[in-house]
C-alpha positions in Angstrom: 0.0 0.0 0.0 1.5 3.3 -1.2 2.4 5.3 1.9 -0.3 8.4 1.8 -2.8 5.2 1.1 -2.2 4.5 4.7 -4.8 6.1 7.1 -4.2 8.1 9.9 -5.4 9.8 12.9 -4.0 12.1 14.6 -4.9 13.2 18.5 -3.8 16.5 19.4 -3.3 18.2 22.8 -1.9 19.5 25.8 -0.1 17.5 28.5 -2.6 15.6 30.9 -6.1 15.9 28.6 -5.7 12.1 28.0 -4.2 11.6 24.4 -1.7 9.0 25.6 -4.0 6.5 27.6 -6.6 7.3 24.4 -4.6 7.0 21.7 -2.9 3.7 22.9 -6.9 2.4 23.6 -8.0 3.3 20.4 -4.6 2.1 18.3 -5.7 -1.0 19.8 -9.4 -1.0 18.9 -8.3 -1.1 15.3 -5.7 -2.8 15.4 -2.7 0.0 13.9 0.4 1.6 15.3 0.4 4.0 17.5 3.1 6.9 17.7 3.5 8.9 20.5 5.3 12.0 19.5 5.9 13.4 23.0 7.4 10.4 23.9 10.2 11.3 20.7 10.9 15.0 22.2 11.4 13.3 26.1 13.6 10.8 24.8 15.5 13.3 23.4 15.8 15.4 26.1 16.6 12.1 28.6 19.4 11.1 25.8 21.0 14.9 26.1 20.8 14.7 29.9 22.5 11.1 30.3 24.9 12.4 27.0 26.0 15.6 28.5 25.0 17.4 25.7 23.2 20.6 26.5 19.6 21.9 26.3 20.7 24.6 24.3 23.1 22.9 22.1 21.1 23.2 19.1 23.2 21.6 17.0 24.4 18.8 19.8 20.5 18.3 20.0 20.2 17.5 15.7 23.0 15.4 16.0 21.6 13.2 18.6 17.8 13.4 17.2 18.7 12.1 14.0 20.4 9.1 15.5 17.6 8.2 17.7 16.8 4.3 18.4 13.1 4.8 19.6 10.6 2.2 19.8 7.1 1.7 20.5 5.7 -1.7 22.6 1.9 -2.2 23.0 1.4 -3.0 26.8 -2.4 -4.4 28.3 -5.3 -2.4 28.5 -5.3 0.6 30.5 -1.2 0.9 30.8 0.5 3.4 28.5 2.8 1.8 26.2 6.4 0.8 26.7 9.1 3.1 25.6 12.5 1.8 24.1 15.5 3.9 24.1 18.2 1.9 22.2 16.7 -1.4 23.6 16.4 0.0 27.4 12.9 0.2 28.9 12.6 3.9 30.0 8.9 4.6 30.0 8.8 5.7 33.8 12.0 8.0 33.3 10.8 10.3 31.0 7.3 11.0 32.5 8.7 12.7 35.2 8.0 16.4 35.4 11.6 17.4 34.7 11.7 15.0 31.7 8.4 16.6 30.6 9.9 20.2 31.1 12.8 19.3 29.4 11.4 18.1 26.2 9.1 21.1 26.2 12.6 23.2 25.9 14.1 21.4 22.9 10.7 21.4 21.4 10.9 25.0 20.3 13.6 24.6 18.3 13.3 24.2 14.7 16.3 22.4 13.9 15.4 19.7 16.1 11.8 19.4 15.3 13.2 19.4 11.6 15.3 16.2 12.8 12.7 14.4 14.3 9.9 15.0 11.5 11.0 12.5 9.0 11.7 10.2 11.9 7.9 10.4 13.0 6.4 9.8 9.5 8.2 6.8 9.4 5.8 5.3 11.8 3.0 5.5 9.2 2.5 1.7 8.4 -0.2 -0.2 7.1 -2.6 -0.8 8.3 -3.2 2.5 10.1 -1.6 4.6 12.8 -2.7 7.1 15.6 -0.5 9.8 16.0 -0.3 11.8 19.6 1.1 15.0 20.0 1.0 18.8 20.2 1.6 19.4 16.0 0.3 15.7 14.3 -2.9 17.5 12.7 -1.1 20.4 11.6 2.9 19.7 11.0 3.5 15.9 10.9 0.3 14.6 9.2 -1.3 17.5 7.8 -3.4 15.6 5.5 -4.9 12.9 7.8 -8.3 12.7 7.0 -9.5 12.4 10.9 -8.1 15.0 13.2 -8.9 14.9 16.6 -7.7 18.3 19.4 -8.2 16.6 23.1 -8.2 19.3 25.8 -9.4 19.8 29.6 -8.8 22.7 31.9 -5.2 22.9 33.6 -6.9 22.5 36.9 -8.4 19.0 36.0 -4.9 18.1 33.9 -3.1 19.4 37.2 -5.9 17.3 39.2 -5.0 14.1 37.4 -0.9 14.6 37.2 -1.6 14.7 41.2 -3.4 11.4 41.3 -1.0 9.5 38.9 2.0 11.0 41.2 0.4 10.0 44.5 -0.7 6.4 43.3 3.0 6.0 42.5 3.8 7.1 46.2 5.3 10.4 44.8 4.9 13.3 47.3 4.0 16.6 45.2 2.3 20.1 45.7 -0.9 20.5 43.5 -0.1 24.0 43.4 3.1 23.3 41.8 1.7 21.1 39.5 -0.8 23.3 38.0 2.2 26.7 37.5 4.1 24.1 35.8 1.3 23.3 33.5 0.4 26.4 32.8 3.9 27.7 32.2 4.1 25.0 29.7 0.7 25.3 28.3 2.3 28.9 27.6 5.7 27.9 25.9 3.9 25.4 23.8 0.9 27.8 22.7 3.4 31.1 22.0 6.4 29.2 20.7 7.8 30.2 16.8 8.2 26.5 16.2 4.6 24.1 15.3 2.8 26.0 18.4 -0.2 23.8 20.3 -3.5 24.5 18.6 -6.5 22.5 17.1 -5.7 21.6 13.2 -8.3 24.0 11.3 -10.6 20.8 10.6 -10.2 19.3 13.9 -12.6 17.8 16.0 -12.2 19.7 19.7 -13.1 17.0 22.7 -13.1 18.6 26.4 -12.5 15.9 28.3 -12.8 17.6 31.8 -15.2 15.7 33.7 -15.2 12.6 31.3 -14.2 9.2 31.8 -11.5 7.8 30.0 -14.0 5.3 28.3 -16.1 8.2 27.7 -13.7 10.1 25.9 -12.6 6.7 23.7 -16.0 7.0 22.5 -16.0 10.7 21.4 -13.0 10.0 19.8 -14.2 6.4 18.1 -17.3 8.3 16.6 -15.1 11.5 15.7 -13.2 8.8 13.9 -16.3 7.5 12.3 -15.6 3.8 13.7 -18.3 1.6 15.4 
């Protein structure tokens, strides 16, 4: 199947409105790949951290994107997926905060996001792939034909970041949580570089106050799957 033959849809967003847990629930549903592009930028910023290479080393940072060993492993209902890092399981390391804030740095730079742009259309396989990110609907895959924007308030994505920490026996201010979201919410929405906003024929879901299985089914019949 020739390449722009191969569907896609793509789940836009800011941090902690749900894409990951979505998109990995409804890449499973039909049964395609699933990329999750936020993943790409944190393992990039982890690799410069544990390679000494700085977070303003532009050029340092292309050098290192374009080698990139990243891969993707579906995990059981419910659990987001498994991240590889040249073979090493690092999915808990890079959703820390500081991983998160981190990527959000190198992500305004348009060398790098240059690098990693071919490297994310690669994951566009047969027989379909959801794509989660800030810039999939209107950068990456500008000519998917379903185009999803997932958002919630920063007080309910701060909300749920507070949960998931406290589950995981992680002791962290609320308040703290919700300045760093906004200050990122900020960077992402002003930045020169692909800034956060809904593709022009997106669909907009507001998943405050919605279950996760409520949300899957928003997105199923924004899709137009049954």
């Amino acid at each position: 199947m020739p390449e722009n033959d191969i569907p896609v849809i793509t789940v836009d967003g800011p941090g902690g409105s749900g894409k990951g847990t979505v998109t990995q629930m409804l890449a499973r549903k039909l049964g395609w790949h699933l990329l999750d592009s936020g993943a790409i930028y944190r393992l990039t910023a982890l690799a410069a951290v544990r390679q000494g290479v700085a977070l303003d080393d532009e050029a340092g940072l292309v050098r290192m994107a374009a080698a990139l060993d990243v891969a993707f492993e579906p995990t059981p209902a419910g659990e987001p997926a498994k991240v590889l890092l040249a073979g090493e399981d690092v999915t808990s390391e890079i959703r820390t905060e500081a991983c998160g804030n981190n990527a959000s740095r190198i992500a305004v730079m348009q060398p790098v996001r240059d690098a990693l742009l071919q490297r994310q259309r690669d994951f566009r396989k047969a027989p379909g792939l959801v794509a989660d990110g800030r810039d999939m609907g209107t950068v990456v895959f500008p000519e998917a034909p379903v185009k999803i924007f997932l958002t919630a308030s920063a007080e309910e994505r701060a909300r749920r970041r507070f949960s998931q920490l406290m589950a995981a026996g992680v002791d962290v201010s609320i308040d703290t949580l919700l300045e760093e979201i906004r200050a990122r919410d900020e960077r992402d929405t002003n930045r020169s570089a692909a800034p956060l906003k809904p593709a022009d024929d997106a669909q907009v879901i507001d998943s405050t106050g919605l279950s996760i299985e409520e949300v899957l089914g928003r997105c199923v019949a924004a899709a137009g799957q049954t």
